[in-house]
C-alpha positions, 0 to 999 in steps of 0.5 A: 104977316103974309103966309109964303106960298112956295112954287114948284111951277114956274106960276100958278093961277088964282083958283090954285092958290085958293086951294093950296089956301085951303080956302076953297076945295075945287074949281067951281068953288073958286069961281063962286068964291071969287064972284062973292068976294070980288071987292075983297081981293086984291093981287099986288094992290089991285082988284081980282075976280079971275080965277084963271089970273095967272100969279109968279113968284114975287106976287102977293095976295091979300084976302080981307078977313082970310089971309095974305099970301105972297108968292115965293120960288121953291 
């Protein structure tokens, strides 16, 4: 089951959405998470490795072995 992420903002970019994940605690570590698990994301079905990506309500994300995610408007 994908866990819903609420925006305040109309979007938010990738690095953030792995901090609100709490998969990562700042940007630096986005950018060497993002580089090691460059084959594993995919946001909407396709590969990812920006962190600076930028994701709108409606957006899913899905990290193998972290988590899903989709994006929803607050």
């Amino acid at each position: 089951m994908k866990e819903e992420i609420h925006l305040k903002t109309p979007h938010i970019t990738l690095g953030q959405l792995l901090k609100i994940a709490d998969l990562v605690s700042s940007g630096g570590q986005a950018k060497w998470f993002l580089q090691e698990y460059a084959n594993d994301i995919l946001v909407n079905g396709e590969p990812e490795n920006r962190r600076g990506r930028k994701l709108y309500p409606g957006d899913s994300v899905e990290i193998k072995d972290q988590g899903s995610y989709l994006l929803k408007e607050s």
